[in-house]
C-alpha positions as MATLAB code, in Angstrom:
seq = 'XXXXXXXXXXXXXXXXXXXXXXXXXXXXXXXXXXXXXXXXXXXXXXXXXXXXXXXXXXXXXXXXXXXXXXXXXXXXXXXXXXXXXXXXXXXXXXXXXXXXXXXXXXXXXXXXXXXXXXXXXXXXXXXXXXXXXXXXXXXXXXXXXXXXXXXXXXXXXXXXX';
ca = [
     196.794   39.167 -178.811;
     199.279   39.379 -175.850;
     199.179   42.835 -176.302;
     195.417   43.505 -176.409;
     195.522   41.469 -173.188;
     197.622   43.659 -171.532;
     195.998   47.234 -172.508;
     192.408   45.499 -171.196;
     195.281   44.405 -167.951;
     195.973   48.436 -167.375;
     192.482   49.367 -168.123;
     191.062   47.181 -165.378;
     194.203   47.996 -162.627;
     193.519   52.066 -163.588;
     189.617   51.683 -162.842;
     190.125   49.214 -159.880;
     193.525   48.285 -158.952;
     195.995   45.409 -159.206;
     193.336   43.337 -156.910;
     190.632   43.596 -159.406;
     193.042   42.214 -162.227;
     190.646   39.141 -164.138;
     191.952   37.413 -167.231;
     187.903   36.152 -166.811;
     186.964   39.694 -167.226;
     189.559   40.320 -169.536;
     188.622   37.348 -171.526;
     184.490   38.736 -171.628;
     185.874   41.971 -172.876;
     187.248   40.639 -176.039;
     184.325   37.611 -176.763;
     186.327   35.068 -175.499;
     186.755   32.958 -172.525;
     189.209   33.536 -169.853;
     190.982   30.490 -170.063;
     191.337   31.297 -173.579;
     193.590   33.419 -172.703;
     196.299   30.965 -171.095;
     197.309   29.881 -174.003;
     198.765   33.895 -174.500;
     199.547   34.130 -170.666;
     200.399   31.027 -167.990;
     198.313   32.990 -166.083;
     197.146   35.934 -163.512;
     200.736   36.048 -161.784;
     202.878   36.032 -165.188;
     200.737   38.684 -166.834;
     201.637   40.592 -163.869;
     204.830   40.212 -164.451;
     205.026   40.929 -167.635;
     203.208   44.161 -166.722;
     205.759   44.971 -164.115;
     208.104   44.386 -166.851;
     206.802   46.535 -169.533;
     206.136   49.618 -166.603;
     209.688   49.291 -165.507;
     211.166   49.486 -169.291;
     208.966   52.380 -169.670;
     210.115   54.468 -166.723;
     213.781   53.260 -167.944;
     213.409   54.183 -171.482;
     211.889   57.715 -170.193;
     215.030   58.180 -167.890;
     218.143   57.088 -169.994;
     216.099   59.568 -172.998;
     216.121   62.564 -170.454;
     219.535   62.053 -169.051;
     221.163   61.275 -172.901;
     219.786   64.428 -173.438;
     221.347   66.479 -171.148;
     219.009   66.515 -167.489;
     221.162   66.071 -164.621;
     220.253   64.487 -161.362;
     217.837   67.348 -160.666;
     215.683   67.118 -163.997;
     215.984   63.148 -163.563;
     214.030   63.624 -160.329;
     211.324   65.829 -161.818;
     211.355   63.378 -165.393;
     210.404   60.286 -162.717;
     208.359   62.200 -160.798;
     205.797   63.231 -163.863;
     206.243   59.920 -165.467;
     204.338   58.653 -161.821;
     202.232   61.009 -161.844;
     200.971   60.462 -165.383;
     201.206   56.307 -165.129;
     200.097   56.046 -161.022;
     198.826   52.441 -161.253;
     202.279   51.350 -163.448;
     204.082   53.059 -160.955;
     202.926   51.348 -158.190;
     203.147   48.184 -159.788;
     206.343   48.936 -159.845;
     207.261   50.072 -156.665;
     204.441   48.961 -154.148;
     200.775   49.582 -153.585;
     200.669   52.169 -150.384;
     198.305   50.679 -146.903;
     195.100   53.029 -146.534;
     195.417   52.955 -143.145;
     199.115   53.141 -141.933;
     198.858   53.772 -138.469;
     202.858   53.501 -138.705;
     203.079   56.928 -139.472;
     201.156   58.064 -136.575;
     203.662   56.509 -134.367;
     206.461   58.205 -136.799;
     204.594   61.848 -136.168;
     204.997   61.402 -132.082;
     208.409   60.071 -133.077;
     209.927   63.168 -135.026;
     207.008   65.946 -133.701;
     205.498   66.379 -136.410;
     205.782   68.282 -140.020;
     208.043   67.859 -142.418;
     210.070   65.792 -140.259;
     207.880   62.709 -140.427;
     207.494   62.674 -144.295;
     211.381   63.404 -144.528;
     211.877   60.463 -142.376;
     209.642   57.651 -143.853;
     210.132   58.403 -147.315;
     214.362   57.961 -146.914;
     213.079   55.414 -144.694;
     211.315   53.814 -147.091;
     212.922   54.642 -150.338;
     216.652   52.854 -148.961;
     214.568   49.772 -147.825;
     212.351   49.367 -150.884;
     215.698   49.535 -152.801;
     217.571   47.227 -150.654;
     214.632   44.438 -150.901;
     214.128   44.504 -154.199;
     218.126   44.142 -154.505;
     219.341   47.513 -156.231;
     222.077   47.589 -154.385;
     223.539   44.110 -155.347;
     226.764   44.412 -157.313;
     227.681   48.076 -156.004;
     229.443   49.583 -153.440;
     226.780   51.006 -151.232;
     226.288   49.718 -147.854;
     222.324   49.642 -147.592;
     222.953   49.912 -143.412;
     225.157   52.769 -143.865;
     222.741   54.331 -146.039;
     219.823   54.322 -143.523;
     222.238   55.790 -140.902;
     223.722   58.342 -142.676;
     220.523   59.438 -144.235;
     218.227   59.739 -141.093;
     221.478   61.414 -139.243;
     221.676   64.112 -141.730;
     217.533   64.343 -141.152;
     217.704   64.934 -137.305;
     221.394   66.958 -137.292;
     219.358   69.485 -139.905;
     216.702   69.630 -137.822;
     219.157   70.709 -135.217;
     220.411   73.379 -137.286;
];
């Protein structure tokens, strides 16, 4: 049951997104009620989670099978990169829903004149802050600070170049 619950979950965030997630609806799609379904899931927020969960031991399982099998850092990049692109809504469950209107980035095109530049910047940007939040970096060596600096030097000392 938990299960059928969860592939009606990814049907509904694929056709609408995580904000039109509805045990209710969920619950009307199988003939029952939603709070039926709470005695499967505590609720909206846990079978989130365990959504989350389930999207992140996918991508892991699809990464530790490419790199056991030979891919190096390159291939990794292009394994996670086609696993997003064929699971978009587990993927940003995963790692963040993106704003529609991000007038950030127009400030961030002034900021670095334009091109390349701009999406170079934001997504190391980005990428080293998402990581640092969600506390990847716990328990290893890497100085999320340093990381930023070294990162967006590199950016503007190649653009130099």
């Amino acid at each position: 049951m938990r299960d059928e619950v969860k592939q009606h979950a990814w049907t509904q965030i694929a056709e609408a997104g995580i904000s039109a997630l509805s045990l209710n609806a969920i619950g009307k799609q199988m003939g029952v009620s939603g709070p039926a379904l709470y005695r499967y899931f505590e609720g909206r927020d846990e079978l989130i989670n365990e959504l989350i969960r389930d999207a992140y031991s996918n991508l892991a399982d699809t990464v530790r099978s490419a790199y056991d099998g030979g891919a190096d850092v390159v291939a990794l990049a292009q394994v996670i990169r086609t696993w997003a692109l064929a699971n978009p809504q587990r993927y940003l469950l995963i790692y963040g829903t993106p704003v529609p209107d991000d007038s950030i980035m127009s400030v961030l095109v002034e900021a670095t004149g334009g091109s390349d530049r701009t999406v170079s910047f934001f997504t190391r940007l980005h990428g080293i802050l998402s990581l640092e939040l969600a506390g990847y970096f716990a328990g290893t060596d890497v100085d999320p600070g340093g990381l930023v600096e070294s990162e967006i030097s590199e950016l503007v000392s190649s653009d130099r170049s």
